[in-house]
N, C-alpha and C positions, 0 to 999 in steps of 0.2 A: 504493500500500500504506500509506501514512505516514495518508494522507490518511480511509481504512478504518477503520485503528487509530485514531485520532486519536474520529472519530465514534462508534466501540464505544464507546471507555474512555468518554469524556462521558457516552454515553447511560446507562449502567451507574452513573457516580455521581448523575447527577440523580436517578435511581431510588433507589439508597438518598437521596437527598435531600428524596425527599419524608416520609421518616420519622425521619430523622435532620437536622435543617433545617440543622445547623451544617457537615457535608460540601456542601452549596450553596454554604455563605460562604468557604468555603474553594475552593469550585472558582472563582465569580466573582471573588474575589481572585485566583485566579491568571493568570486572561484581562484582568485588567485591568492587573496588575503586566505579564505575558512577552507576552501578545499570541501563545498558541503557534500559531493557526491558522494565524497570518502566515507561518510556517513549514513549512504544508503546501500543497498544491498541492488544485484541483477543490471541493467540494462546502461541505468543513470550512472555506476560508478567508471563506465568504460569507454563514457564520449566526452572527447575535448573541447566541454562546453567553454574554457575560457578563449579558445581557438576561434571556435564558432562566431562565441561571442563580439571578437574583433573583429574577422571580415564583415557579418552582418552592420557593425558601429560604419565600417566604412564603408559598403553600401546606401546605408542611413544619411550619412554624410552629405552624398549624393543628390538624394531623395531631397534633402532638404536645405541642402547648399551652404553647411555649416562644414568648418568655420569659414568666416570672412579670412581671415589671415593666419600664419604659423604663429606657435604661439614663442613666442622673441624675450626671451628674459636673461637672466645670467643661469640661471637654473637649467634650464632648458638645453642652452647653448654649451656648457658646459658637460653635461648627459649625452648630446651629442658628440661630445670631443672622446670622451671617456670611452663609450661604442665603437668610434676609430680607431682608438688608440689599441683597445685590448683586443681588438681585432685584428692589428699587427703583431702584438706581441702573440696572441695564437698563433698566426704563419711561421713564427721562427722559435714556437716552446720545443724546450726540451723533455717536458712533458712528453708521454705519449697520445699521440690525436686521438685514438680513440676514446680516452679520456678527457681533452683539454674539447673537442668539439662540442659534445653533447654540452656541458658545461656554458660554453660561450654562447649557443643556440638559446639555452634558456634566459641566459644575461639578455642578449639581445630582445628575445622576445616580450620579456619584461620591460623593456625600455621603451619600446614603439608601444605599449601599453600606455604606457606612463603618458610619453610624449603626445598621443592623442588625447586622453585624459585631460590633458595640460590645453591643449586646442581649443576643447570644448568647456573649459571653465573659467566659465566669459562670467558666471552673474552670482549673488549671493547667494542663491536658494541650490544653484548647482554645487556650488561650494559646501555648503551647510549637509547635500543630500550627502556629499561625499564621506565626509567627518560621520554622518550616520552610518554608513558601510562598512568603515575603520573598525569604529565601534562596536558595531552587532557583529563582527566577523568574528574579532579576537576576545569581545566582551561573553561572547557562548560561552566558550573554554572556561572564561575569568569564573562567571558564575555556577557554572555546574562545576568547576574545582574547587572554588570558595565553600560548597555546599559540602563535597566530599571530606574538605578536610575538616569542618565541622562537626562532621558527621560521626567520621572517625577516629576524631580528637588527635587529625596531626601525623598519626603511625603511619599513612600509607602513603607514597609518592605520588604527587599531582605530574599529569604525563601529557602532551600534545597531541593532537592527530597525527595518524599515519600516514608515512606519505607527503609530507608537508613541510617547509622551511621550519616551523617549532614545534614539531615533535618531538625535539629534546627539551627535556623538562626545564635547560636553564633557558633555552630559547624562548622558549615558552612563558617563562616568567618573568624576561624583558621585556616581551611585545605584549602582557598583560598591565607592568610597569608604562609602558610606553603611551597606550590605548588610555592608560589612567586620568591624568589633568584631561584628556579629550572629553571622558567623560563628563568630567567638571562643568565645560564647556556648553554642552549639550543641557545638562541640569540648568547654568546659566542661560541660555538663550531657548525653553521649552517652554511651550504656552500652556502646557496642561500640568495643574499640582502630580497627575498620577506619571507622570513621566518623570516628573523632578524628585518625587520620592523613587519612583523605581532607578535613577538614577544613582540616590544616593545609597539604597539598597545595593546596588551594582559595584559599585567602590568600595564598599565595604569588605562587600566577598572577594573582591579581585584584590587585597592586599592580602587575606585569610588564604587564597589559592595562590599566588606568588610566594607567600611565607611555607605552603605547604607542599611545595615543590622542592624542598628543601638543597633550595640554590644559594649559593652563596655571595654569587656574582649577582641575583635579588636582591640580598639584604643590601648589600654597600649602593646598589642604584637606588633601591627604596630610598636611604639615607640620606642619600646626595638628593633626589626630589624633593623629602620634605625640608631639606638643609636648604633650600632654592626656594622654597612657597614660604616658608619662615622668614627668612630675607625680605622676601618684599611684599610680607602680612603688613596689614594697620594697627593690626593687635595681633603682637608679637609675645603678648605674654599668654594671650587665649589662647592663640595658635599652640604656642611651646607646650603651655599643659595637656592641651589634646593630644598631639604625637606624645607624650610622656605615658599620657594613662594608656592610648592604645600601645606601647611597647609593652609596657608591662602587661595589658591583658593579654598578648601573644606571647610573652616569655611565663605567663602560668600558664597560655592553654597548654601551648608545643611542649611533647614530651621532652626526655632526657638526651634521645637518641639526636634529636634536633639541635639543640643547643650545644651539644660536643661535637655535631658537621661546621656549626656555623662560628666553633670557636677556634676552628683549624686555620682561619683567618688571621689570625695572631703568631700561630706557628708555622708559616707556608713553607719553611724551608725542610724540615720534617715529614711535610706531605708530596707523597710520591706523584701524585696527580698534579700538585700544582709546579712542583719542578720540573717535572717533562713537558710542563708549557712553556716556562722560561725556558729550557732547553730548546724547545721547535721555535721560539722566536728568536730564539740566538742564528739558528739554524736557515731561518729564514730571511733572515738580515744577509745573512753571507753569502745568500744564494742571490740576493738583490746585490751587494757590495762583488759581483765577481761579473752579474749582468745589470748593469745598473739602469739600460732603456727598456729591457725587454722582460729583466725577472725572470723565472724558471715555467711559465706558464701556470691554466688552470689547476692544480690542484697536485703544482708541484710538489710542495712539503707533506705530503702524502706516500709518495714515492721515496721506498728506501734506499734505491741507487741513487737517486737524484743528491738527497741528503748525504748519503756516504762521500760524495762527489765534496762537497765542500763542509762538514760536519760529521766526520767519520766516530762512531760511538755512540749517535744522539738517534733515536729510538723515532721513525719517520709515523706522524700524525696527522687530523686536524690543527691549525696551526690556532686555533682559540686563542683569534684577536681581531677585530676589522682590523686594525692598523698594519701588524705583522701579516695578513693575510693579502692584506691588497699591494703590500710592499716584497713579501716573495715571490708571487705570483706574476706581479705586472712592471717592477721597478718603480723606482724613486720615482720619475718624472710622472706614470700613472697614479703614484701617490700623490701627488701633490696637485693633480686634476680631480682625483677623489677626494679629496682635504679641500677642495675649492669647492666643489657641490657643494659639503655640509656649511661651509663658511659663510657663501649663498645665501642659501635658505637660512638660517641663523639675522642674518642680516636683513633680512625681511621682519624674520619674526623681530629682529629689534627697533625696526623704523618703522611698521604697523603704528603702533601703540603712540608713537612720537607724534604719525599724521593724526592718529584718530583719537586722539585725547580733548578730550571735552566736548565731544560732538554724538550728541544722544543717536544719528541716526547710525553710526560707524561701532557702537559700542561693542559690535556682535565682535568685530574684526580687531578692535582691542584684546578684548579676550579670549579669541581663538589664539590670537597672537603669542599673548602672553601665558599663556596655557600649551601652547606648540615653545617655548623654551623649555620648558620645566620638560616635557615630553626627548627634547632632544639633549639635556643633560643625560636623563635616565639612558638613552641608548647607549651616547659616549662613555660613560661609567661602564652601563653593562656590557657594550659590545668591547671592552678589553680584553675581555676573559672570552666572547663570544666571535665564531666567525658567522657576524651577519653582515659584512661587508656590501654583498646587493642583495638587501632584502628591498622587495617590494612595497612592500606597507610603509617606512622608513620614506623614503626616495618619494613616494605618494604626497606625503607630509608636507616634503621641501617645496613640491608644486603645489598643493592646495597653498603653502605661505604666499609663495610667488602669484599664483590670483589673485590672493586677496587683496597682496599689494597692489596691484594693475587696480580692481576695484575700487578700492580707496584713495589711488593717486586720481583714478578720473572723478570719483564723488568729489576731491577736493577742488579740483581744476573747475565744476558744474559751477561750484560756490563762487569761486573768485571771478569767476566772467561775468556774472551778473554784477559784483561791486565794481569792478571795473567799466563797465557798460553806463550806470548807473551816475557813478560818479564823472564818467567823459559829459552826460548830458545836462549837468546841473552847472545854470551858469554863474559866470565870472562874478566873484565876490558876493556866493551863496554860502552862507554858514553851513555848513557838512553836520547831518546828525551825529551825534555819537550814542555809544551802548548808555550811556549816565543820562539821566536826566535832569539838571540844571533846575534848580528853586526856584519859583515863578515870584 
């Protein structure tokens, strides 16, 4: 039955997607973010609806003569450069191709995802639809983890779907950290009280399922997020006792077992796990410092010849870093075109709030704004330890910024043409009103 339903609903938005192309990027967004076939059983788990998904979007396109123009930001341009670049250093990895293709196929197809995406998110409510996608893709997981470890009091590991960029449990509990302030967001700009409590419902459990994945590279992101909304609280002392008392009701729920993973944090040098990460970063620095344009291709620090090649002893792995990852893999210079995307976007989310401050209609973009930093501290934290270097929900993020800003630079431009207008027509040696009104 799941599986029935599952192929109606689809069939039915592709349909309006071929006339409305923006219901396509939103559905491919959302097979890409939750992976929901994975979740049904027979016919539905075995067709590449997010595939589907995009050529119908650009059929749609067609149909209905969107977009006016490419979508031209630093973000964008930048995602482009990155797509080139690593698809040179593909042609010349040492990697084995049959490894480094598959790999690069999916990068790419992720990006022209993205990049169309980015085309079509021209207005607020496209924007806002998107941030809902985000949400209900990775907030599933958040809530029915939150529930399990409730449930269980803790003992059992919160896990990700199958199949899926966070199926690993600490993947998993960054992109529920990540999805987190989004949430906020949405409780902030929801017109119905039952959505703004189901909200705050939702954030609740998704720190309870994050803490019960019992990650560790969670806790220190958690930290750093509410170390970032404390910061720039108005009430810095409310704030400080609420994360206080929620720590401690998590350090009496979580058993014993938990709190001795999460205090290996302190001894990392004794822990075998966390030194065979330092070692594969070592590892993969030197395979960037021996090819410094090209790096060892995809999923070179993987490969134990590659490694022996320049790191002979050091045990070949996932290299559990974006930074070490994209720096083995692609060299220095595709690091530092990676390092520019997040820079980017970062830089949106900091001049969002600049333009739209004090301005009741822009408020939404204030605080997507400011709610998408908090979001991208948690990755940078988390993705130290994690290789989610192109994760697509991440990269998602940096273009819905980059709209919003487009948005809000042209609301603000709408405003000043009119005073400008206004004030060209009013003649010579006319007193100009101002905001104050003067005692009569």
């Amino acid at each position: 039955m799941r599986d029935l339903v599952l192929i109606a609903l689809l069939t039915a938005l592709l349909l309006v997607a071929l006339y409305r192309p923006y219901v396509g990027v939103l559905v491919a967004s959302w097979f890409s973010f939750m992976n929901p076939h994975q979740l049904s059983w027979g016919l539905a788990g075995s067709i590449p609806w997010a595939l589907i998904a995009f050529f119908v979007t650009i059929m749609g396109c067609f149909v209905a003569r969107e977009p006016d123009r490419p979508p031209v930001n630093a973000v964008t341009l930048l995602l482009v450069l990155f797509g080139v670049y690593i698809t040179i250093t593909s042609m010349v990895a040492i990697a084995p191709s049959e490894v480094v293709w598959p790999v690069w196929e999916r990068v790419i197809k992720v990006m022209l995802s993205i990049l169309l995406a980015a085309a079509l998110m021209t207005e607020r409510w496209r924007i806002h639809a998107m941030v809902w996608v985000m949400v209900l893709s990775v907030g599933y997981f958040s809530v029915r983890g939150g529930i399990f470890t409730l449930v269980t009091g803790g003992g059992h590991i919160v896990l990700g779907p199958p199949n899926t960029t966070i199926e690993d449990r600490n993947h998993l509990a960054v992109a529920m950290l990540v999805v987190l302030p989004l949430m906020n967001y949405l409780r902030l700009h929801s017109a119905h009280k039952i959505v703004r409590t189901g909200m705050v419902v939702a954030m609740a459990l998704t720190v309870f399922a994050a803490v019960g994945s019992q990650s560790r590279g969670a806790v220190i992101s958690l930290v750093g997020g509410a170390a970032v909304m404390w910061y720039r609280s108005n009430a810095k002392m409310t704030f400080g006792l609420i994360v206080m008392l929620a720590g401690i009701l998590v350090l009496a729920f979580m058993p014993e077992s938990w709190l001795g993973r999460i205090q290996t944090i302190n001894d990392y040098q004794s822990d075998s796990s966390a030194m065979g990460r330092v070692e594969i970063w070592a590892a993969a620095f030197k395979i960037a410092e021996a090819r410094p344009l090209t790096g060892g291709g995809f999923r070179a620090p993987y490969m134990q010849y590659i490694v022996d090649l320049y790191s002979p002893g050091v045990v070949a792995r996932a290299t559990h870093s974006i930074w070490f990852e994209v720096i083995g893999e692609h060299g220095f210079l595709a690091f530092a075109i990676w390092l520019c995307i997040i820079l980017a976007g970062t830089y949106y989310a900091v001049r969002i709030p600049a333009l739209a401050q004090n301005r009741s209609d822009l408020r939404w973009a204030y605080d997507l704004a400011r709610m998408a930093q908090v979001s991208i501290v948690v990755y940078l934290l988390g993705g130290t330890f994690l290789s989610l270097s192109y994760w697509d929900l991440f990269w998602t993020l940096l273009v819905v910024l980059a709209a919003t800003h487009a948005v809000v630079i042209q609301a603000v431009r709408q405003t000043a043409v009119p005073q400008r207008s206004r004030q060209a027509t009013m003649p010579a040696g006319a007193v100009y009103p101002t905001a104050r009104h003067q005692p009569g």
